[in-house]
C-alpha positions as CSV (number, residue, x, y, z in Angstrom):
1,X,-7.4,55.5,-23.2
2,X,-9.4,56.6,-20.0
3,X,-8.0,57.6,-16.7
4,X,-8.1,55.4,-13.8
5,X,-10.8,55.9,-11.3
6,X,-9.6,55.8,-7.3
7,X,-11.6,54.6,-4.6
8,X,-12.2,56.3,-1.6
9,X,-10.0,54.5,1.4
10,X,-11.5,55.5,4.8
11,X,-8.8,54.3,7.3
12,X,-9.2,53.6,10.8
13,X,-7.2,54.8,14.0
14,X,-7.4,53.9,17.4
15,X,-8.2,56.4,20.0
16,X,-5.3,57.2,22.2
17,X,-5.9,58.8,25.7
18,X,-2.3,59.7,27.0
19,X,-3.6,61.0,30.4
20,X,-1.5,62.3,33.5
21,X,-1.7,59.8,36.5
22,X,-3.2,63.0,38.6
23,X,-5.9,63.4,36.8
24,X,-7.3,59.6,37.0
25,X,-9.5,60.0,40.0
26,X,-8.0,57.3,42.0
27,X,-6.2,57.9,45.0
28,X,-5.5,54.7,47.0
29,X,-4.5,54.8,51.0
30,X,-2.0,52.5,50.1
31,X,1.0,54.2,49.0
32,X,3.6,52.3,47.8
33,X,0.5,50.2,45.5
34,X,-0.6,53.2,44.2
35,X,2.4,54.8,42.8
36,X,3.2,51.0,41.6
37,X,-0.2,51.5,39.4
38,X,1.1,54.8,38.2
39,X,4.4,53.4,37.4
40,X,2.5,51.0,35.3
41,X,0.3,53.1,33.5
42,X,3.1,55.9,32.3
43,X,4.6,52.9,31.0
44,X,1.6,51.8,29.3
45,X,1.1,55.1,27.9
46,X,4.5,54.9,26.5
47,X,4.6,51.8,25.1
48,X,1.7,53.4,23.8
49,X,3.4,56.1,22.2
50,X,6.0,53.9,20.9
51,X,3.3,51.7,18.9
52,X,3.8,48.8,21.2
53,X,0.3,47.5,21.9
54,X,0.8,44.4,23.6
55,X,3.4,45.6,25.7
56,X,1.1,48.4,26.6
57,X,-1.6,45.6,27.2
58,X,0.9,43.9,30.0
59,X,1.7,47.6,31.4
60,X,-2.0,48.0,32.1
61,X,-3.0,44.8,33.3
62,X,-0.3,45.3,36.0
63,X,-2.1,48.6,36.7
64,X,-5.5,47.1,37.3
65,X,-3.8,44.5,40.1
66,X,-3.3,48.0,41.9
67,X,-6.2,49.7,40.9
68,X,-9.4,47.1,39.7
69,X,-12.0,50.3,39.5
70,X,-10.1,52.4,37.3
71,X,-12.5,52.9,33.9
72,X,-9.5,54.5,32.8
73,X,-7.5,51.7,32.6
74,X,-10.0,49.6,31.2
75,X,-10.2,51.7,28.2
76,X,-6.6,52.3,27.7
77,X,-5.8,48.3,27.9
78,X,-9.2,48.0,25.8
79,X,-7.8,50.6,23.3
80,X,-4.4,48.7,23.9
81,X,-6.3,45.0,23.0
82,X,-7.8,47.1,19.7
83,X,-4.3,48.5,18.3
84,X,-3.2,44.4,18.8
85,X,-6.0,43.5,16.4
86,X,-7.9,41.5,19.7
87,X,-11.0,43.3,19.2
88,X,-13.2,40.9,21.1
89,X,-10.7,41.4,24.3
90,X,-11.1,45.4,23.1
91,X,-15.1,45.2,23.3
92,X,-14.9,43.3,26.7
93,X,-12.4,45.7,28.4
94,X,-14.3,48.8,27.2
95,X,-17.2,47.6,28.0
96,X,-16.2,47.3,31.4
97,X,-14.9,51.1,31.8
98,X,-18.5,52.0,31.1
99,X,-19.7,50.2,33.6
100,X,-17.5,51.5,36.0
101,X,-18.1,55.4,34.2
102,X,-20.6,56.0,31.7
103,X,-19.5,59.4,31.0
104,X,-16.3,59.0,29.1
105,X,-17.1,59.9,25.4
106,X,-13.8,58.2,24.3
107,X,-15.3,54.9,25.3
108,X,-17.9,54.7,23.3
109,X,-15.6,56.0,20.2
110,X,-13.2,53.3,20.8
111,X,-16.1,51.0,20.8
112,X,-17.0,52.0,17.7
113,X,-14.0,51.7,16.4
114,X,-13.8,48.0,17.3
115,X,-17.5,47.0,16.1
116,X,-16.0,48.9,12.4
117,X,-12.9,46.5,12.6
118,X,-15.1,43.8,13.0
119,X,-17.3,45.3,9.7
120,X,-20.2,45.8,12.3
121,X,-21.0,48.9,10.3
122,X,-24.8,49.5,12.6
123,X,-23.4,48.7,15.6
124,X,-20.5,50.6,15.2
125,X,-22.5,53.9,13.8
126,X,-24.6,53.3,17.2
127,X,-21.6,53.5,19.3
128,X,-20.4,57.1,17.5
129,X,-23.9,58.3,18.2
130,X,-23.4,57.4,22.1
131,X,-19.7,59.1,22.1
132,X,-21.8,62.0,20.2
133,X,-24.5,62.0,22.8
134,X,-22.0,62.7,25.8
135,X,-19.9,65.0,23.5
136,X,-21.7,67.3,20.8
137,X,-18.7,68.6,19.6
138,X,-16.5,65.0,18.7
139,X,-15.3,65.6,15.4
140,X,-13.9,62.0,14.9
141,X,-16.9,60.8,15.8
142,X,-19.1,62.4,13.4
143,X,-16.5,61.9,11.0
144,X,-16.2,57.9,11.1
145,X,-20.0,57.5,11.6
146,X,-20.2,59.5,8.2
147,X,-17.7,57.4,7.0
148,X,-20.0,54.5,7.8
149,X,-23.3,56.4,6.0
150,X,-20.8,56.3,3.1
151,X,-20.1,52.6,2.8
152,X,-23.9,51.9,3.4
153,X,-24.9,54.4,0.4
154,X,-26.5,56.8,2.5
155,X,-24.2,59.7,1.1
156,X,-26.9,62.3,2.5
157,X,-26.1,61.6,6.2
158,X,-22.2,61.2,5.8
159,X,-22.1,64.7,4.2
160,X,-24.2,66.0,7.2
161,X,-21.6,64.2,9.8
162,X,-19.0,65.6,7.9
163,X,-20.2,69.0,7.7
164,X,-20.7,68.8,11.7
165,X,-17.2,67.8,11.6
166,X,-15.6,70.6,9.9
167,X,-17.9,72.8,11.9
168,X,-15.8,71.7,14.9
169,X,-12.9,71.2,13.1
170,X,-12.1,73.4,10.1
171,X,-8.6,71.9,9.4
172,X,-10.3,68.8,8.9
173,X,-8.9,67.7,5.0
174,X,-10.1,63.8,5.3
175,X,-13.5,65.3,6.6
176,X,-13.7,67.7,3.3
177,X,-12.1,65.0,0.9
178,X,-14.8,62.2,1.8
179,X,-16.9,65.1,1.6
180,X,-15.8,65.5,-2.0
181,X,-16.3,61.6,-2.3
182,X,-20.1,61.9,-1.4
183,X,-20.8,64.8,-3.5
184,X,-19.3,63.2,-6.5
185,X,-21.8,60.0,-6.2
186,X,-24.5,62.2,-6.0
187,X,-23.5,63.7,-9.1
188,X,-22.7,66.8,-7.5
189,X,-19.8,68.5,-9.3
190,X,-19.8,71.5,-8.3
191,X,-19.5,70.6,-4.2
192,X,-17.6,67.8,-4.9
193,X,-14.9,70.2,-6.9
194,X,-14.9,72.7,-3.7
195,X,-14.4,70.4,-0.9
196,X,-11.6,68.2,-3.1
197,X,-9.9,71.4,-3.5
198,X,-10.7,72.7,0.2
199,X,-8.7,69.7,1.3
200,X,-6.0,70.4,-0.9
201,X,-5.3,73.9,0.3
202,X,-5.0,72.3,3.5
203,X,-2.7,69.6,2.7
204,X,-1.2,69.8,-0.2
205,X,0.2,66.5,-0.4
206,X,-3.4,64.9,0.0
207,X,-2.6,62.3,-3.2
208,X,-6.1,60.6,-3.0
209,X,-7.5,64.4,-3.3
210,X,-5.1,65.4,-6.0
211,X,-6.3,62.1,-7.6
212,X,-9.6,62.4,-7.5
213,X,-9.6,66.1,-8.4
214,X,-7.9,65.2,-11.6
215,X,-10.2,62.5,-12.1
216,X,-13.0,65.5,-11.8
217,X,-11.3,67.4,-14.0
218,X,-11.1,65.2,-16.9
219,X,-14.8,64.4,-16.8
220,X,-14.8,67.8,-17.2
221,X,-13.0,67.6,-20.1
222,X,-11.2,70.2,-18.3
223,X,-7.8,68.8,-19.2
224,X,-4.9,71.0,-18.4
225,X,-5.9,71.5,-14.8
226,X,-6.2,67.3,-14.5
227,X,-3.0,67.3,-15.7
228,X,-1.6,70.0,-13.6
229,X,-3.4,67.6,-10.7
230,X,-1.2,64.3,-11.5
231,X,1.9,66.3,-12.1
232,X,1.8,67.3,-8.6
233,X,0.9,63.8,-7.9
234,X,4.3,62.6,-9.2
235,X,6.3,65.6,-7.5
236,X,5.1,64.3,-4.2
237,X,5.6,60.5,-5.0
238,X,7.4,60.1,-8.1
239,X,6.6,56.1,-8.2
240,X,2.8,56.4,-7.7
241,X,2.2,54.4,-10.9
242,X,-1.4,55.1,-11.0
243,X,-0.5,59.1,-11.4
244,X,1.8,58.5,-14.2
245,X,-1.0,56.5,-16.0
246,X,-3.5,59.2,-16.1
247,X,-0.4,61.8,-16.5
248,X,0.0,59.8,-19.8
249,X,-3.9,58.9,-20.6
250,X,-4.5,63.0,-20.3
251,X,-1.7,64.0,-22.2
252,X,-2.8,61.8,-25.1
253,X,-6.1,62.6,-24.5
254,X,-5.0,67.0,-24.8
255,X,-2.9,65.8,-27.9
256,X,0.3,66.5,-26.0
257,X,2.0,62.8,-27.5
258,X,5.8,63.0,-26.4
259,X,4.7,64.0,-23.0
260,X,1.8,61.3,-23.1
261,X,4.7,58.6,-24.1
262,X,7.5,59.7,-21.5
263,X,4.5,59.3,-18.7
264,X,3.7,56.2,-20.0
265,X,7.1,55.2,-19.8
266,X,7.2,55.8,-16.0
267,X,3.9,53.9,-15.6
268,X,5.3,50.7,-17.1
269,X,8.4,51.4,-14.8
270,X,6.3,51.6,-11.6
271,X,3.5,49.4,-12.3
272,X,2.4,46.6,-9.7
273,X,2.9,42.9,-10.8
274,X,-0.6,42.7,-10.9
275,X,-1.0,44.9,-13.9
276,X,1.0,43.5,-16.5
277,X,-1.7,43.3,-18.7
278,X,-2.5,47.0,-18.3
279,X,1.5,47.3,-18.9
280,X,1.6,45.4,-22.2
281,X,-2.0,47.5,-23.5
282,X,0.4,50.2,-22.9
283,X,3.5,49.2,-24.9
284,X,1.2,48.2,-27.4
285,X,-0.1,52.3,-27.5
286,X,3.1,53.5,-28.9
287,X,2.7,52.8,-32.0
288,X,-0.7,54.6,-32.4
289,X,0.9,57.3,-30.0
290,X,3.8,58.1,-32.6
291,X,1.6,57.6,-35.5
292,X,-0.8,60.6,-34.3
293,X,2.5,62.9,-33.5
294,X,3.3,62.6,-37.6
295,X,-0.2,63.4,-38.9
Protein backbone atom coordinates (compact mmCIF):
# COMPACT_ATOMS: atom_id res chain seq x y z
CA UNK A 1 0.00 0.00 0.00
CA UNK A 2 1.49 3.41 -1.37
CA UNK A 3 1.50 6.73 0.31
CA UNK A 4 -0.78 9.40 -0.76
CA UNK A 5 0.50 12.03 -3.02
CA UNK A 6 -0.53 15.91 -1.99
CA UNK A 7 -1.09 18.61 -4.32
CA UNK A 8 0.36 21.70 -4.19
CA UNK A 9 -2.50 24.47 -2.91
CA UNK A 10 -1.30 27.99 -3.88
CA UNK A 11 -3.75 30.26 -1.88
CA UNK A 12 -4.64 33.71 -2.54
CA UNK A 13 -4.71 36.89 -0.27
CA UNK A 14 -5.72 40.18 -0.84
CA UNK A 15 -3.48 43.05 -0.56
CA UNK A 16 -4.17 45.18 2.43
CA UNK A 17 -2.79 48.89 2.52
CA UNK A 18 -3.53 50.09 6.12
CA UNK A 19 -2.28 53.70 5.48
CA UNK A 20 -2.18 56.86 7.87
CA UNK A 21 -4.71 59.53 6.75
CA UNK A 22 -1.46 62.06 6.64
CA UNK A 23 0.18 60.38 4.29
CA UNK A 24 -2.71 60.23 1.46
CA UNK A 25 -1.80 63.40 -0.39
CA UNK A 26 -5.08 65.00 -0.16
CA UNK A 27 -5.60 68.00 1.76
CA UNK A 28 -9.01 69.68 1.13
CA UNK A 29 -9.73 73.55 2.09
CA UNK A 30 -12.73 72.36 3.37
CA UNK A 31 -12.21 71.30 6.84
CA UNK A 32 -14.90 69.85 8.45
CA UNK A 33 -15.32 67.48 4.77
CA UNK A 34 -12.04 66.47 5.00
CA UNK A 35 -11.61 65.20 8.34
CA UNK A 36 -15.20 63.56 7.58
CA UNK A 37 -13.24 61.55 4.68
CA UNK A 38 -10.61 60.60 7.16
CA UNK A 39 -13.12 59.62 9.72
CA UNK A 40 -14.35 57.32 7.01
CA UNK A 41 -11.32 55.88 5.80
CA UNK A 42 -9.73 54.80 9.53
CA UNK A 43 -12.99 53.19 9.67
CA UNK A 44 -12.52 51.44 6.52
CA UNK A 45 -9.26 50.39 7.41
CA UNK A 46 -10.59 48.92 10.42
CA UNK A 47 -13.32 47.19 9.25
CA UNK A 48 -10.54 46.12 7.26
CA UNK A 49 -8.61 44.73 9.92
CA UNK A 50 -11.50 43.13 11.44
CA UNK A 51 -12.23 41.06 8.08
CA UNK A 52 -15.35 43.06 7.35
CA UNK A 53 -15.18 43.78 3.63
CA UNK A 54 -18.35 45.12 2.82
CA UNK A 55 -18.52 47.19 5.64
CA UNK A 56 -15.17 48.43 4.74
CA UNK A 57 -16.70 48.90 1.08
CA UNK A 58 -19.56 51.37 2.67
CA UNK A 59 -16.70 53.11 4.89
CA UNK A 60 -14.85 53.98 1.66
CA UNK A 61 -17.55 54.98 -0.50
CA UNK A 62 -18.41 57.55 2.09
CA UNK A 63 -14.81 58.67 1.79
CA UNK A 64 -14.83 59.27 -1.91
CA UNK A 65 -18.14 61.73 -1.44
CA UNK A 66 -15.42 63.80 0.47
CA UNK A 67 -12.58 63.09 -1.56
CA UNK A 68 -13.53 61.75 -5.44
CA UNK A 69 -9.56 61.96 -6.59
CA UNK A 70 -8.23 59.96 -4.01
CA UNK A 71 -6.43 56.71 -5.95
CA UNK A 72 -6.00 55.70 -2.59
CA UNK A 73 -9.35 55.06 -1.89
CA UNK A 74 -10.18 53.64 -4.98
CA UNK A 75 -7.84 50.82 -4.32
CA UNK A 76 -8.64 50.24 -0.74
CA UNK A 77 -12.64 50.02 -1.68
CA UNK A 78 -11.28 48.01 -4.92
CA UNK A 79 -9.30 45.72 -2.53
CA UNK A 80 -12.45 46.07 -0.21
CA UNK A 81 -14.88 44.88 -3.38
CA UNK A 82 -12.09 41.83 -3.97
CA UNK A 83 -12.01 40.49 -0.20
CA UNK A 84 -16.26 40.53 -0.87
CA UNK A 85 -15.68 38.13 -3.73
CA UNK A 86 -17.09 41.26 -6.28
CA UNK A 87 -14.13 41.13 -8.40
CA UNK A 88 -15.63 42.86 -11.41
CA UNK A 89 -16.52 45.96 -8.93
CA UNK A 90 -12.61 45.17 -7.67
CA UNK A 91 -11.24 45.54 -11.37
CA UNK A 92 -13.40 48.68 -11.99
CA UNK A 93 -12.42 50.49 -8.76
CA UNK A 94 -8.66 49.76 -9.23
CA UNK A 95 -8.71 50.52 -12.39
CA UNK A 96 -9.72 53.84 -11.62
CA UNK A 97 -6.90 54.55 -8.87
CA UNK A 98 -4.49 54.08 -11.76
CA UNK A 99 -5.94 56.39 -13.67
CA UNK A 100 -5.90 58.82 -11.08
CA UNK A 101 -1.92 57.47 -10.07
CA UNK A 102 -0.13 55.15 -12.15
CA UNK A 103 2.65 54.72 -9.77
CA UNK A 104 1.15 52.68 -6.93
CA UNK A 105 2.74 49.15 -7.35
CA UNK A 106 -0.04 47.75 -4.94
CA UNK A 107 -2.56 48.45 -7.68
CA UNK A 108 -1.47 46.52 -10.09
CA UNK A 109 -0.89 43.56 -7.46
CA UNK A 110 -4.34 43.71 -6.37
CA UNK A 111 -5.26 43.64 -10.00
CA UNK A 112 -3.74 40.71 -10.37
CA UNK A 113 -5.00 39.24 -7.70
CA UNK A 114 -8.57 39.76 -9.04
CA UNK A 115 -7.87 38.60 -12.80
CA UNK A 116 -6.31 35.11 -10.68
CA UNK A 117 -9.78 34.87 -8.79
CA UNK A 118 -11.41 35.08 -11.94
CA UNK A 119 -8.85 32.07 -13.30
CA UNK A 120 -7.43 34.86 -15.77
CA UNK A 121 -4.13 33.21 -15.28
CA UNK A 122 -2.31 35.63 -18.49
CA UNK A 123 -3.87 38.56 -17.59
CA UNK A 124 -3.34 38.22 -14.13
CA UNK A 125 0.67 37.27 -14.65
CA UNK A 126 0.64 40.64 -16.80
CA UNK A 127 -0.62 42.59 -14.02
CA UNK A 128 2.32 41.13 -11.45
CA UNK A 129 4.74 42.12 -14.13
CA UNK A 130 3.37 45.89 -14.09
CA UNK A 131 3.38 45.86 -10.03
CA UNK A 132 7.09 44.37 -10.73
CA UNK A 133 7.91 47.10 -13.23
CA UNK A 134 7.22 49.97 -10.64
CA UNK A 135 8.71 47.85 -7.79
CA UNK A 136 11.76 45.49 -8.53
CA UNK A 137 11.92 44.35 -5.19
CA UNK A 138 7.84 43.01 -4.71
CA UNK A 139 8.27 39.72 -3.34
CA UNK A 140 4.48 38.79 -3.45
CA UNK A 141 4.43 39.72 -6.73
CA UNK A 142 7.07 37.58 -8.05
CA UNK A 143 5.84 34.96 -5.86
CA UNK A 144 2.07 34.72 -7.26
CA UNK A 145 3.18 35.29 -10.84
CA UNK A 146 5.45 32.10 -10.27
CA UNK A 147 2.70 30.65 -8.82
CA UNK A 148 0.88 31.18 -12.09
CA UNK A 149 4.08 29.79 -14.34
CA UNK A 150 3.30 26.77 -12.01
CA UNK A 151 -0.30 26.10 -12.96
CA UNK A 152 0.56 26.72 -16.70
CA UNK A 153 3.51 24.08 -16.60
CA UNK A 154 6.08 26.42 -17.08
CA UNK A 155 8.04 25.20 -13.80
CA UNK A 156 11.27 27.00 -15.23
CA UNK A 157 9.93 30.61 -14.76
CA UNK A 158 8.03 29.99 -11.34
CA UNK A 159 11.31 28.68 -9.85
CA UNK A 160 13.06 31.96 -11.23
CA UNK A 161 10.12 34.23 -9.63
CA UNK A 162 10.55 32.38 -6.62
CA UNK A 163 14.18 32.58 -6.40
CA UNK A 164 13.75 36.52 -6.96
CA UNK A 165 11.37 36.16 -4.15
CA UNK A 166 13.51 34.74 -1.54
CA UNK A 167 16.24 37.06 -2.78
CA UNK A 168 14.05 39.80 -1.35
CA UNK A 169 12.68 37.84 1.16
CA UNK A 170 14.63 35.08 2.80
CA UNK A 171 11.93 34.11 5.38
CA UNK A 172 9.87 33.34 2.61
CA UNK A 173 8.64 29.34 3.44
CA UNK A 174 5.65 29.29 0.75
CA UNK A 175 8.22 30.80 -1.76
CA UNK A 176 10.81 27.79 -0.97
CA UNK A 177 8.00 25.07 -0.53
CA UNK A 178 6.41 25.81 -4.15
CA UNK A 179 9.97 26.00 -4.95
CA UNK A 180 10.20 22.41 -3.79
CA UNK A 181 6.90 21.75 -5.83
CA UNK A 182 8.56 22.77 -9.11
CA UNK A 183 11.71 21.05 -8.60
CA UNK A 184 10.00 17.83 -7.90
CA UNK A 185 8.05 17.90 -11.40
CA UNK A 186 11.17 18.45 -12.98
CA UNK A 187 12.48 15.47 -11.49
CA UNK A 188 14.76 17.33 -9.55
CA UNK A 189 15.39 15.61 -6.17
CA UNK A 190 17.98 16.85 -4.98
CA UNK A 191 16.59 20.84 -5.02
CA UNK A 192 13.33 19.84 -4.47
CA UNK A 193 14.65 17.99 -1.06
CA UNK A 194 16.63 21.45 -0.01
CA UNK A 195 13.98 23.94 -0.55
CA UNK A 196 11.11 21.42 1.21
CA UNK A 197 13.35 21.26 4.04
CA UNK A 198 14.47 25.15 3.77
CA UNK A 199 10.83 25.83 4.47
CA UNK A 200 10.62 23.62 7.19
CA UNK A 201 13.40 25.13 9.29
CA UNK A 202 11.48 28.09 8.80
CA UNK A 203 8.17 26.99 9.85
CA UNK A 204 8.11 24.03 11.39
CA UNK A 205 4.57 23.48 11.31
CA UNK A 206 4.52 23.84 7.39
CA UNK A 207 2.12 20.38 7.00
CA UNK A 208 2.03 20.54 3.14
CA UNK A 209 6.02 20.64 3.43
CA UNK A 210 6.24 18.01 6.01
CA UNK A 211 3.92 16.08 3.55
CA UNK A 212 5.53 16.34 0.73
CA UNK A 213 9.00 15.86 2.17
CA UNK A 214 7.82 12.50 3.45
CA UNK A 215 6.30 11.86 0.23
CA UNK A 216 10.13 12.60 -1.16
CA UNK A 217 11.40 10.45 1.18
CA UNK A 218 9.64 7.41 0.50
CA UNK A 219 10.40 7.58 -3.24
CA UNK A 220 13.51 7.52 -1.87
CA UNK A 221 12.97 4.47 -0.25
CA UNK A 222 14.38 6.53 2.47
CA UNK A 223 11.90 5.32 4.96
CA UNK A 224 12.58 6.25 8.47
CA UNK A 225 13.04 9.85 7.79
CA UNK A 226 9.32 9.82 5.81
CA UNK A 227 8.19 8.45 8.77
CA UNK A 228 9.83 10.74 11.07
CA UNK A 229 8.06 13.52 8.50
CA UNK A 230 4.30 12.28 9.19
CA UNK A 231 4.93 11.74 12.79
CA UNK A 232 5.51 15.37 13.15
CA UNK A 233 2.56 15.68 10.90
CA UNK A 234 0.33 14.13 13.52
CA UNK A 235 2.00 16.12 16.51
CA UNK A 236 0.98 19.30 14.88
CA UNK A 237 -2.59 18.07 13.80
CA UNK A 238 -3.35 14.94 15.33
CA UNK A 239 -6.70 14.42 12.98
CA UNK A 240 -4.96 15.08 9.63
CA UNK A 241 -6.17 11.78 8.32
CA UNK A 242 -4.01 11.83 5.30
CA UNK A 243 -0.76 11.86 7.67
CA UNK A 244 -1.89 8.86 9.62
CA UNK A 245 -2.42 7.02 6.21
CA UNK A 246 1.05 7.31 5.02
CA UNK A 247 2.25 6.97 8.90
CA UNK A 248 0.59 3.51 8.49
CA UNK A 249 1.45 2.81 4.60
CA UNK A 250 5.33 3.56 5.66
CA UNK A 251 5.32 1.58 8.66
CA UNK A 252 4.10 -1.39 6.77
CA UNK A 253 6.08 -0.62 4.03
CA UNK A 254 9.69 -0.49 6.86
CA UNK A 255 8.06 -3.86 8.28
CA UNK A 256 7.23 -1.96 11.48
CA UNK A 257 3.35 -3.94 11.58
CA UNK A 258 1.90 -2.98 15.08
CA UNK A 259 2.87 0.59 14.48
CA UNK A 260 1.62 0.33 10.75
CA UNK A 261 -1.89 -1.01 12.38
CA UNK A 262 -2.30 1.56 15.33
CA UNK A 263 -1.77 4.36 12.42
CA UNK A 264 -4.16 2.80 10.47
CA UNK A 265 -6.40 2.81 13.18
CA UNK A 266 -6.35 6.58 13.45
CA UNK A 267 -6.77 6.94 9.71
CA UNK A 268 -10.10 5.13 9.62
CA UNK A 269 -10.90 7.31 12.76
CA UNK A 270 -10.31 10.64 10.90
CA UNK A 271 -11.03 9.78 7.50
CA UNK A 272 -13.41 12.16 5.34
CA UNK A 273 -16.87 10.63 4.28
CA UNK A 274 -15.61 10.66 0.98
CA UNK A 275 -13.22 7.97 1.51
CA UNK A 276 -15.01 5.15 2.79
CA UNK A 277 -13.87 3.01 0.22
CA UNK A 278 -10.19 3.79 0.99
CA UNK A 279 -11.44 3.10 4.84
CA UNK A 280 -12.90 -0.36 4.12
CA UNK A 281 -9.44 -1.30 1.72
CA UNK A 282 -7.95 -0.51 4.98
CA UNK A 283 -9.95 -2.70 7.44
CA UNK A 284 -9.66 -5.28 4.93
CA UNK A 285 -5.41 -4.92 5.44
CA UNK A 286 -5.37 -6.26 8.85
CA UNK A 287 -5.57 -9.44 8.20
CA UNK A 288 -2.53 -9.53 5.84
CA UNK A 289 -0.89 -6.90 8.34
CA UNK A 290 -1.11 -9.48 11.32
CA UNK A 291 -0.36 -12.40 9.12
CA UNK A 292 3.24 -10.75 8.17
CA UNK A 293 3.84 -9.85 12.09
CA UNK A 294 3.76 -14.04 12.74
CA UNK A 295 6.00 -15.06 9.83
Amino acid sequence: MAVNDKISHFKLTWFRIIFCIVLLGVFSSDAPAQQSADEYIQKGNDYLSNNQPAEAVGAFTEALKSEPNNAMIYLQRGISYGRSGEMLKAIEDIKTSIKLDPEIPEAYFSLGLAYENLDKKDTAIDWYTKAIEHNVDYAGAYYNRGTLYHKKGIHNRAIADFKRAISIRPDYPKAYYNMGVAYRIMQDTTMALRSYTRAIELQPDYLDALYNRGRLYYDMDDFKRAIEDFKKMTVYDSTDAHAWYNLGATYEIDHQYEEAIEAFKKYITFAPPEEKQTVEDVKMRFDEIEKKMNR
